[in-house]
N, C-alpha and C positions, 0 to 999 in steps of 0.2 A: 187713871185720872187724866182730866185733858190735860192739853200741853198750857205751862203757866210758863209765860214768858220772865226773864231775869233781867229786860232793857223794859226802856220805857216806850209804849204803844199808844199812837193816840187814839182815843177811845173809838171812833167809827171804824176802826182800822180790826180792833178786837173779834173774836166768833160771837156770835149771836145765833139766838134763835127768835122767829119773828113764828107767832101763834096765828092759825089761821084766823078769819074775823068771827067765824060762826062754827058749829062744832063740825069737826070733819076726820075721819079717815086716814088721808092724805099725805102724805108727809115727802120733801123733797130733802136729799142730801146735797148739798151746793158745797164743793170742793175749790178754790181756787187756785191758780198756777203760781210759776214757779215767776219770784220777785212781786209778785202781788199781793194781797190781802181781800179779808173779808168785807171791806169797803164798796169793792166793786159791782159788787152781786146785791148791795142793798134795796136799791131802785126794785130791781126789779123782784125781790123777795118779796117788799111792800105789796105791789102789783098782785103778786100770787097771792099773798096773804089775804088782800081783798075779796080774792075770789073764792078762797076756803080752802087753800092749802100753805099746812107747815112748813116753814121753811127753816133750816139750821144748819150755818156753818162756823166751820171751826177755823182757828187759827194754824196755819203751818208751823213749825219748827223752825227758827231763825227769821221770818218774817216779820210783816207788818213795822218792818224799818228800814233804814239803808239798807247794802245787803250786805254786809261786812259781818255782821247776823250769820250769815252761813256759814261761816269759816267752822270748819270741821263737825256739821252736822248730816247725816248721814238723809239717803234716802228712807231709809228704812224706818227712820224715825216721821217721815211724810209718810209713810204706809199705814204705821200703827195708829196716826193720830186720826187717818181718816176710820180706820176701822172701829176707834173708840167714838169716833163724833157715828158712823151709822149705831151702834147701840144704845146709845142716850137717845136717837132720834126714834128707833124701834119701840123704848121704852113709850112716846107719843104716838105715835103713827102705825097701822099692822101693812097700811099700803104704801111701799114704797119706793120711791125715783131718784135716781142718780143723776145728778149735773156737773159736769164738770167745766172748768175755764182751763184754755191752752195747756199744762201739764199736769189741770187738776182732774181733766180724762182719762189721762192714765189710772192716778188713784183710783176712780169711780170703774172703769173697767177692772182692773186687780179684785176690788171688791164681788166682782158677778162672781168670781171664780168661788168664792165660800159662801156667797147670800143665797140663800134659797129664795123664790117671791117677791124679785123686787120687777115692778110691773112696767121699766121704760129706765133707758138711759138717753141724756140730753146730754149732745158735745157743742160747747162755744167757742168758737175758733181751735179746732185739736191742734196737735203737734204731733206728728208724722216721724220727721226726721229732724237733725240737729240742724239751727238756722243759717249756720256755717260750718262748709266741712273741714275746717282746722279746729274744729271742736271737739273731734275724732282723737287730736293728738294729743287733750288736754291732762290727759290720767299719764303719758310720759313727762310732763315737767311740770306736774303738780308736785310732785317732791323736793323739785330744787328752784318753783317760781310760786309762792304761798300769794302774790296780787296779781291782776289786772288791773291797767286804768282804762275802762273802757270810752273816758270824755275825751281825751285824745285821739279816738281813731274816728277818722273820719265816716268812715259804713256806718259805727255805733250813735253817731252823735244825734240824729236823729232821735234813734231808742234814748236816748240819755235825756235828752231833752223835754220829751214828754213824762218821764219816768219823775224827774225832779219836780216837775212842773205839775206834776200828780198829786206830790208831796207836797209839793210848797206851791199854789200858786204865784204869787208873789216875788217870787225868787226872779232877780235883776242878773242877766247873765252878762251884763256889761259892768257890775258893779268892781271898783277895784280889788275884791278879793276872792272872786266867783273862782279865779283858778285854782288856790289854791283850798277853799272849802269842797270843789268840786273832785277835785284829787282824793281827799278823807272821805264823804260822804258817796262816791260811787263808788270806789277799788271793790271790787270784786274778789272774792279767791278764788282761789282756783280749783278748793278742794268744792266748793258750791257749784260752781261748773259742771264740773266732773259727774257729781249727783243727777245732777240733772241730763247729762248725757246719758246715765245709768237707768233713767226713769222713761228717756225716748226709745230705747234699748228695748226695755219691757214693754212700753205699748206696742210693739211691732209683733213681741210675741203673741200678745194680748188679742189683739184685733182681729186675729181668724176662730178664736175661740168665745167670739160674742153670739150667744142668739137670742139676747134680749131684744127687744122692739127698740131701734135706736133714730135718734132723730140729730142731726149733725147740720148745725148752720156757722156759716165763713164768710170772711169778706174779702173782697178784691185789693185792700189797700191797708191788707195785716204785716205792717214792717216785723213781726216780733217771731213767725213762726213764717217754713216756706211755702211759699206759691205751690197750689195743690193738693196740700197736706189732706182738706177734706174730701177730697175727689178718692187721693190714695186709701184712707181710710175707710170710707164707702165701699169702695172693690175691694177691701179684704172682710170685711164682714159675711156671716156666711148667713144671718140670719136674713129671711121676706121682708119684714116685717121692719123696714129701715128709709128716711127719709134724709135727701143729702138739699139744701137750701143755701146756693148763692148770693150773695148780696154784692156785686161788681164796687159798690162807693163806701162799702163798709168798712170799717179797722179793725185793728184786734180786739177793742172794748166793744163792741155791738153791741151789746147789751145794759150799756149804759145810756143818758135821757140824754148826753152831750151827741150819742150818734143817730143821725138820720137813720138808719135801719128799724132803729131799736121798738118803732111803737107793731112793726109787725113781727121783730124776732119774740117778744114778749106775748103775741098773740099764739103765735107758732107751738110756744112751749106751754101757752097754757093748754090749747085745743087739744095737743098733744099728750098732755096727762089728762087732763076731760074723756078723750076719747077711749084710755086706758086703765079709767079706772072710777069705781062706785063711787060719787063724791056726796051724794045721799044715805051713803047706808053705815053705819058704825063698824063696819068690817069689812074685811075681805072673804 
């Protein structure tokens, strides 16, 4: 069964499935990363839908909220959920493409390793390695430090800043009580951390055992994953049949209508599934 969240999610935040406009084939898995949600990928699921392909994503395990949500949920439970949203999606689509967002590449690679037929994998800003390597130490004093405050550090605040402000537009960081809502509302744990160090782990494994046709666009001004991650990822693929696209002014969201990249990354992946797959014919 999908994953039914037990907090409360606000509804654009939820997985969806967006139906292509006209009858199609088609069908994309859109996975998103890790502190994200299904919100992100909607713009441009729309976009795809228009042109006549499925698009469906699900919700992560402890997502689509602060992250305080991940406190002792496993990666594995992010593995299983991706593999039950591609079979709901199979049941629609017999032609089908992998997308991922920043850790949700990983997911969508793991999945090549037991798919048979799925005709293209799409990475949006991947993640390589961990974005700090004190991140490495996190699994030693996960057991005797269960938070993080990540608004207090100053490296973070950046990330924190757009993170909240994702959530709440609105949100007055001068107001007199920002510090201590922002205290409850970002703490991080440490055991979600950790996951997610376990989830970069695996894509490393992952990445010389792709030879699906892979298409990997990044931007120059991704505070959230490291500088090169898709350069790295490029050179360990073993498959021809792989495009790597820079965008120097882009962020981590590229794919969203708020960034300037976004109306060619959207063209990129559509040409990209176009180019590899029947969009005419009721099969594969």
């Amino acid at each position: 069964m999908p994953f039914q969240p037990d907090y409360e999610v606000p509804v654009e935040r939820l997985a969806y499935t967006m139906p292509a406009s006209t009858p199609s084939a088609v069908g994309v898995l859109m996975l998103h990363g890790f502190m994200g949600s299904p919100y992100s990928s909607r713009p441009l699921a729309h976009f795809l839908a228009e042109q006549g392909v499925t698009v469906h994503c699900p919700l992560l395990p402890g997502h689509g909220h602060w992250p305080d949500k991940f406190h002792k949920v496993s990666h594995r439970a992010w593995l299983a959920e991706a593999a039950e949203a591609l079979a709901t999606l199979r049941q629609m689509c017999p032609q089908i493409f992998l997308m991922g967002h920043s850790m949700g590449n990983v997911l969508a690679a793991s999945l090549l390793q037991t798919s048979a037929n799925v005709r293209g994998l799409i990475l949006l800003a991947p993640i390589y390695d961990v974005p700090d390597s004190r991140l490495n130490l996190i699994r030693y004093i996960r057991p005797f430090v269960p938070w993080l405050y990540p608004h207090k550090s100053r490296r973070l605040q950046g990330l924190v800043r757009e993170r909240v402000l994702d959530f709440d537009p609105t949100f007055d960081f001068d107001a007199p009580n920002a510090e201590l809502f922002l205290r409850q509302a970002t703490r991080m744990p440490t055991s979600g951390l950790d996951e997610m160090r376990k989830m970069v782990q695996l894509g490393q494994k992952l990445w010389p055992q792709v030879n699906a046709p892979t298409l990997i666009l990044d931007g120059g001004h991704d505070i959230a994953v490291s500088p090169g991650s898709g350069a790295a990822i490029f050179q360990q693929l073993p498959t021809r049949d792989k495009q790597h696209h820079h965008f120097p002014h882009a962020g981590h969201e590229l794919m969203r209508p708020q960034d300037p990249a976004h109306p060619e990354v959207w063209n990129l992946v559509l040409a990209f599934i176009q180019e590899r797959a029947s969009l005419n014919r009721d099969s594969s």
